[in-house]
C-alpha positions in Angstrom: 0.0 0.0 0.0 1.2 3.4 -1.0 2.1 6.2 1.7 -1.0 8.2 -0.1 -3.0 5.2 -0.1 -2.3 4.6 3.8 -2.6 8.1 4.5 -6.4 8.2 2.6 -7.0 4.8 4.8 -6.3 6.4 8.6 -8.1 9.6 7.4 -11.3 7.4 6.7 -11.0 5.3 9.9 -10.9 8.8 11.7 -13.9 10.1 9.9 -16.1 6.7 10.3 -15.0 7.1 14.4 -15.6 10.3 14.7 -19.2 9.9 12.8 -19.7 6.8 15.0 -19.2 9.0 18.3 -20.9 12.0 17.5 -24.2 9.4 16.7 -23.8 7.7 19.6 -23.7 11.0 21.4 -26.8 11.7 19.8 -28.6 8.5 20.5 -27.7 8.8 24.1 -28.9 12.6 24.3 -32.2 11.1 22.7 -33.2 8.4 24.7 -31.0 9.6 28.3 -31.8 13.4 28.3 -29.0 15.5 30.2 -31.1 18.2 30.5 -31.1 19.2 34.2 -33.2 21.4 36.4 -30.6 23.1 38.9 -30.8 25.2 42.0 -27.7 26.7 43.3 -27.2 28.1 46.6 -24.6 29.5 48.3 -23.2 26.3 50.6 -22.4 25.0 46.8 -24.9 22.2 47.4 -27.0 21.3 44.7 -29.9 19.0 44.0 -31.3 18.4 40.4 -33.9 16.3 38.6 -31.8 14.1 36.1 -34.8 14.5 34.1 -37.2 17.4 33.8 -40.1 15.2 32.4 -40.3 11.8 33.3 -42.5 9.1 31.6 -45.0 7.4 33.2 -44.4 4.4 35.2 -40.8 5.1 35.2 -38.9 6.8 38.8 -37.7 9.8 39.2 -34.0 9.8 39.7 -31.9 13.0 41.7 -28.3 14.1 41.3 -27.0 16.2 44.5 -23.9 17.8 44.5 -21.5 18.4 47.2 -19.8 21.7 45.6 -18.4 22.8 49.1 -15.2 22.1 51.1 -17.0 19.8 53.5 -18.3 16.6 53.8 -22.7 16.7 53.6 -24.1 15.0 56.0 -28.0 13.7 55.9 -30.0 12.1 58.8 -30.9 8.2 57.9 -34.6 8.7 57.0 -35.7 4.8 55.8 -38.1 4.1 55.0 -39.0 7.8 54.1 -37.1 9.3 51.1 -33.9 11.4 51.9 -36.0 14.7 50.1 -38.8 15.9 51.2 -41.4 15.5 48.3 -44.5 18.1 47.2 -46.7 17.6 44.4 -47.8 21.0 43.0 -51.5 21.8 41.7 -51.8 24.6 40.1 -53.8 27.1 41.8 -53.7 25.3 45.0 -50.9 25.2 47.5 -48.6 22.3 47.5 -49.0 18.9 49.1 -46.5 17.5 51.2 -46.0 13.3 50.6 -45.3 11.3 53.0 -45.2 7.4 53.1 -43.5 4.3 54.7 -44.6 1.9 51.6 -41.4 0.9 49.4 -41.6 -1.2 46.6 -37.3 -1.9 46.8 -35.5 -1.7 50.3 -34.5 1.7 51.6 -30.9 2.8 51.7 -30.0 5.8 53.8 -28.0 8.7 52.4 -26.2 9.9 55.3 -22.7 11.8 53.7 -21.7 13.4 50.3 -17.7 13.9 50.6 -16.5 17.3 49.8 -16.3 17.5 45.8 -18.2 14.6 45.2 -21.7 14.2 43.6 -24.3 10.9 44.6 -27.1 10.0 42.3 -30.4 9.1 44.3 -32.4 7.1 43.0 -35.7 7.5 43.9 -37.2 3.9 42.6 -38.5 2.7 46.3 -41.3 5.0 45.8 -42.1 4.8 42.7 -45.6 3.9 43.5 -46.3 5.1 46.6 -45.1 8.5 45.9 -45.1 9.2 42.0 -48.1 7.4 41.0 -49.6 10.0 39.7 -49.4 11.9 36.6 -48.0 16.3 37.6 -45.5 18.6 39.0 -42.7 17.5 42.1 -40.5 19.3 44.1 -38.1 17.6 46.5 -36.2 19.7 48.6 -33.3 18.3 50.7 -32.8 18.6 54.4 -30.0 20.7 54.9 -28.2 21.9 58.4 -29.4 24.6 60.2 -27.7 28.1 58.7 -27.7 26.7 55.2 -28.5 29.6 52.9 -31.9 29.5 51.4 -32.3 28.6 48.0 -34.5 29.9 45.7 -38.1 28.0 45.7 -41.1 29.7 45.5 -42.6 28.0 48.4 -39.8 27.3 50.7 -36.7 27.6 51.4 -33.6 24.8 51.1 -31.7 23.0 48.3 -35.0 22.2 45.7 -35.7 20.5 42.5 -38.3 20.7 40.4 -40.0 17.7 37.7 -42.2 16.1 36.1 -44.2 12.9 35.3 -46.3 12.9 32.4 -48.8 10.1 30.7 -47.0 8.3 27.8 -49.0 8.4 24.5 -51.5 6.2 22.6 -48.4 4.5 20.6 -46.1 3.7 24.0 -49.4 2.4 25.4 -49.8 0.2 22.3 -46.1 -1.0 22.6 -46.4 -2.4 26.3 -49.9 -3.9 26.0 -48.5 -5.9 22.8 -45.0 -6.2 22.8 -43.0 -5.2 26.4 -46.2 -6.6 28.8 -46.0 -10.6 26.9 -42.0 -10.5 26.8 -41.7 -9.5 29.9 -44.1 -12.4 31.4 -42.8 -14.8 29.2 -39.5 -14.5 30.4 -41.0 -14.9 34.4 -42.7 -18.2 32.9 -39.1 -19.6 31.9 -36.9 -18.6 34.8 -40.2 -20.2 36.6 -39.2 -23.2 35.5 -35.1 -22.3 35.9 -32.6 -23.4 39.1 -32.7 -20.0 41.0 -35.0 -18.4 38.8 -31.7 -17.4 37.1 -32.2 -14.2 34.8 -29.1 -15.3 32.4 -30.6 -18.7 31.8 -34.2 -17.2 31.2 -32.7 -14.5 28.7 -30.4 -17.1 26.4 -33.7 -18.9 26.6 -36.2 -16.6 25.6 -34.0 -14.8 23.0 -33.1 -18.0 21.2 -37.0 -18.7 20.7 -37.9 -14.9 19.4 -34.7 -15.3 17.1 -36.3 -18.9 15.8 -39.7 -17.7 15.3 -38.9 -14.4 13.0 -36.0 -16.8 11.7 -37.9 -16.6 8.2 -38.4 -12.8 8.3 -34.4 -12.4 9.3 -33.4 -14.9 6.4 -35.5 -13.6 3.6 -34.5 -10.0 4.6 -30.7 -11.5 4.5 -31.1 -12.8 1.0 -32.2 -9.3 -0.1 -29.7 -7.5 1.1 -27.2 -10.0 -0.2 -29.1 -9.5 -3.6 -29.2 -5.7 -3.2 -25.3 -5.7 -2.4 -24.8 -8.1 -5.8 -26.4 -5.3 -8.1 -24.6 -2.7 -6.7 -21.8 -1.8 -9.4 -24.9 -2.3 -12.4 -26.7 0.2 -9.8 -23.8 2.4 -10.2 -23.3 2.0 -13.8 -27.0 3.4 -14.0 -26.2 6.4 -12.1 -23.1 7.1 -13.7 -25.0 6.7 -16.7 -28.3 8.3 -16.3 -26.9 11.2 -13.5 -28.6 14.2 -15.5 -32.4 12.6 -16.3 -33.8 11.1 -12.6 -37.0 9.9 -14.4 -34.6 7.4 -16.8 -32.4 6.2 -14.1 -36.0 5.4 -12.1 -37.2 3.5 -14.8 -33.8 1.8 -15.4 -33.6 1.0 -11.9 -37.2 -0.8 -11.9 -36.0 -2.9 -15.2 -33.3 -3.6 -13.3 -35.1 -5.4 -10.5 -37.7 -7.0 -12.7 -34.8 -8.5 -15.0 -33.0 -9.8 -11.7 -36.3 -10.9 -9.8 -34.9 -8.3 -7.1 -37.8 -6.5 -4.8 -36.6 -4.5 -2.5 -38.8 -4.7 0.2 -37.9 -8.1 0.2 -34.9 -6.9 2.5 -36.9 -4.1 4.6 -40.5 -5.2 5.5 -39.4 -8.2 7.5 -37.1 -6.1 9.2 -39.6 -3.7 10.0 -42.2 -6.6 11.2 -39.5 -7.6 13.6 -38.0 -4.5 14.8 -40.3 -3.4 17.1 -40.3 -7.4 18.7 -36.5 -6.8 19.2 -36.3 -3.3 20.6 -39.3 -4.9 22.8 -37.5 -8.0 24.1 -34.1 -4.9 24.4 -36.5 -3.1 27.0 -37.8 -5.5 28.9 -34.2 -7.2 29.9 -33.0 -3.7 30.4 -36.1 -2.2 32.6 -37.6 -5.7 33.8 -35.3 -7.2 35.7 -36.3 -6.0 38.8 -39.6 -7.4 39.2 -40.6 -5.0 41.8 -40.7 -2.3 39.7 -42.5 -3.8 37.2 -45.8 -4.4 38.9 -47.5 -2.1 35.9 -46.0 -4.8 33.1 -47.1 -7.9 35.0 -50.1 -9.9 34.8 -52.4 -11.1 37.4 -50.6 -14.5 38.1 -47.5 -13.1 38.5 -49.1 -9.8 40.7 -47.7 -11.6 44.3 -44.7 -13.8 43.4 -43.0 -15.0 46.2 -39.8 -15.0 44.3 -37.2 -12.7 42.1 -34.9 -13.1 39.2 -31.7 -14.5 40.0 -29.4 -12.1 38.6 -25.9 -14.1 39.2 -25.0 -15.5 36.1 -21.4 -17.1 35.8 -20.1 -14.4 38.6 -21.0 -11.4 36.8 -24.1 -9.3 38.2 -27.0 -8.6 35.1 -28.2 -6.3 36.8 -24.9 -3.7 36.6 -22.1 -3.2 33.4 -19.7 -5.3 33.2 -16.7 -3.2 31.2 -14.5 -6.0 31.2 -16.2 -8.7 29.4 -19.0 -7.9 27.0 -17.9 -4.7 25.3 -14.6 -6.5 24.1 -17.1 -9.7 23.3 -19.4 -7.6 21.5 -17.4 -5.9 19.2 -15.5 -8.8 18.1 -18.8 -10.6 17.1 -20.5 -7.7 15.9 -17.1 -7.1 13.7 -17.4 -11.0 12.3 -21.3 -10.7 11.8 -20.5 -7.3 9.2 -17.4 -9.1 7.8 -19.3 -12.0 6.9 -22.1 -9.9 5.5 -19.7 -8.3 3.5 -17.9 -11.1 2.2 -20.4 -12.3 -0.5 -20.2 -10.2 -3.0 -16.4 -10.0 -3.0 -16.3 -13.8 -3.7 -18.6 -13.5 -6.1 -16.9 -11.4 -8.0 -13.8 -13.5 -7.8 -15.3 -16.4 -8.8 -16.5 -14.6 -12.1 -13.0 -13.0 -12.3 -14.5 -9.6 -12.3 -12.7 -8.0 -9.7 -10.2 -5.5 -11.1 -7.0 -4.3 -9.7 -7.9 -0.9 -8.3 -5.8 2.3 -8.1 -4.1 2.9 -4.8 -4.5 6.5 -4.8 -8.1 5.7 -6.3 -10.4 7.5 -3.2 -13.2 4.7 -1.9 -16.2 4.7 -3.8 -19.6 5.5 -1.9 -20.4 1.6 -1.3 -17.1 0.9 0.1 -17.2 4.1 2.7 -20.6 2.8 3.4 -19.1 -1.0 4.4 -16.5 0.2 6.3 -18.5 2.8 8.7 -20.5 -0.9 9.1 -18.0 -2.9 9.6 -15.5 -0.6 12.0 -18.2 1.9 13.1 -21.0 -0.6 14.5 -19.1 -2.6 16.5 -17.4 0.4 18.6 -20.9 1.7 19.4 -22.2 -1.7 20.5 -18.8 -1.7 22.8 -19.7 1.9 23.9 -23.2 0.9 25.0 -22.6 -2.2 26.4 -20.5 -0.3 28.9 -23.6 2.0 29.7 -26.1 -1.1 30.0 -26.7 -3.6 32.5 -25.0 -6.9 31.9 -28.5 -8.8 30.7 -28.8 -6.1 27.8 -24.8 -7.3 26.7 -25.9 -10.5 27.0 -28.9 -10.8 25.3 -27.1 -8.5 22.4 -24.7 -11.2 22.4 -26.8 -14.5 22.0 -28.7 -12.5 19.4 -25.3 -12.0 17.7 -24.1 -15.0 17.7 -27.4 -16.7 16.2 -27.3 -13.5 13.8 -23.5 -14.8 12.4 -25.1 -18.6 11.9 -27.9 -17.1 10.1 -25.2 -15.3 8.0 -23.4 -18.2 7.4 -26.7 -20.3 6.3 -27.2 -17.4 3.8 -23.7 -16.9 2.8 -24.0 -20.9 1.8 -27.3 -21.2 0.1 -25.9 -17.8 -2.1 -22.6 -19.1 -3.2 
């Protein structure tokens, strides 16, 4: 490889990171706002929702910040919440919540070291306290000659948020898709030693993979036929680039002449999408069973037992950084290679392939393959260090059956 040639190469990779980062970025911002509500006083304390609006049937969760040169320290309130908590009406004066019920064990907040910041989470009482849809304020108990803050109805460290009724189309998706995955998977770890989580979600993603195994492999084949016309797909565009109305119609002659539909490769996707992202939510928010109780059904209202969450020494229910991201992008590479690899083959077997120009730049189909193949698997590795171990592992066993799928395609095409 030329100097030019490696030159062009480490440019790309730096591009395809770069692009990778700034979507993962994006996807995070999406789905885990970091918009915060802050009140600053002068101790350098501050308390803030790590979510203004919060869906419903999901918990609150507080970030307090010890900006001062001493240590906080909090009284050991259990089983109340360590912030006092109002719901605000509006035209009405605000009521103060109190309650003893917890849905998860209380553990006290008693110190915040100098400098350091603690994220409460305020899940115990998610439905005792939040059950309703509206405004909250939680203030925290400070010492005596803390500055005041700033709240409109008292005075301390305060934070305002709030919870909100999810639409018409998230209603839709838990009543058909999160709701029966979620209970399914109780009904095998039912029947598992210990109830154990792992087992249940190798189980119960193995048996969704099998029954949209048809969708998966006829949306495989397309792609794979897609990727096959894709330098007579070029040839059309290079040749019909000033009249769109010709290259349309070329395009369709194309696809008749090659028995080629292209929604042969998307609408089984799309059928199956919204089962996977489904089965992706329910391991990530249902594995603690007690805050689930709006997901289950009525036999499984009271159960007398949890989810084992110890599976080969590593806990589901926290990342593990050591393991799975380095797992996951290794597979995730060998899954794109070997989608990849077909056409290239092809084309060798025909004796096709021509010896291309090292300072020739990368054509659009070749930058699009290598931001798969480099840029998927490092933000699979990225998220599995923000997830809970049972979302790495059911990303893996989907994975892994995804690369024999491959390989069954890769087969029946050459």
């Amino acid at each position: 490889m030329s100097p030019a040639k490696r030159r062009s190469s480490v440019f790309q990779f730096l591009l395809i990171f770069i692009l990778v980062y700034l979507i993962t970025q994006s996807t995070f911002k999406y789905f885990f706002p970091e918009e915060y509500g802050e009140v600053q006083v002068a101790t350098g304390v501050t308390i803030e929702a790590q979510d203004k609006t919060v869906k419903g049937q999901h918990h609150p969760l507080l970030v307090i910040k010890n900006k001062s040169e001493k240590d906080l320290l909090l009284d050991d309130r259990c089983p109340l919440p360590p912030v006092d908590v109002w719901k605000i009406n509006e035209g009405e004066a605000p009521l103060q919540l109190f309650t003893e019920e917890t849905a998860l064990p209380c553990t006290a907040l008693t110190v915040i070291k100098a400098g350091e910041s603690q994220v409460v989470d305020l899940a115990p009482w998610k439905y005792s306290l939040f059950d309703e849809y509206g405004t909250y304020e939680v203030e925290l108990p400070v010492s005596e000659g803390v500055v005041a803050g700033t709240s409109q109805y008292r005075e301390g460290v305060v934070a305002r948020f709030s919870i909100y009724e999810v639409g018409t189309a998230t209603q839709l998706f838990r009543t058909f898709i999160t709701k029966p995955l979620l209970n399914f998977l109780i009904l095998i770890a039912s029947y598992l030693p210990g109830y154990n989580l792992g087992l249940a979600i190798i189980i119960i993603t193995i048996i969704i993979k099998l029954i949209l195994f048809i969708p998966t492999q006829h949306a495989m084949e397309g792609q794979k036929k897609m990727q096959d016309m894709q330098p007579k797909m070029d040839e059309l565009k290079k040749k019909h680039k000033e009249d769109p109305k010709k290259l349309q119609e070329a395009t369709m002659r194309l696809w008749k002449e090659n028995k080629v539909n292209p929604m042969q490769s998307c609408l089984p996707m799309l059928i199956q999408f919204p089962i996977l992202i489904g089965l992706f939510f329910t391991i990530r928010d249902g594995s603690i069973l007690a805050l689930s109780e709006h997901l289950l059904y009525g036999p499984y209202q009271d159960l007398p037992w949890t989810f084992g969450t110890n599976f080969l020494g590593i806990d589901l229910n926290t990342p593990n950084i050591y393991i799975f991201p380095p797992m996951l992008m290794v597979m995730q590479f060998i899954q794109m290679k070997m989608s990849f690899a077909i056409s290239k083959k092809k084309e060798e077997k025909s004796g096709k392939t021509k010896k291309k120009d090292d300072n020739a730049p990368m054509s659009q189909q070749e930058m699009q393959q290598k931001m798969m193949m480099y840029g998927l698997p490092l933000m699979i590795g990225f998220f599995a260090l923000q997830f809970p171990s049972a979302v790495s592992l059911y990303w893996g066993i989907s994975t892994l059956f995804a690369i024999g799928q491959q390989l069954v395609v890769n087969r029946k095409v050459l």
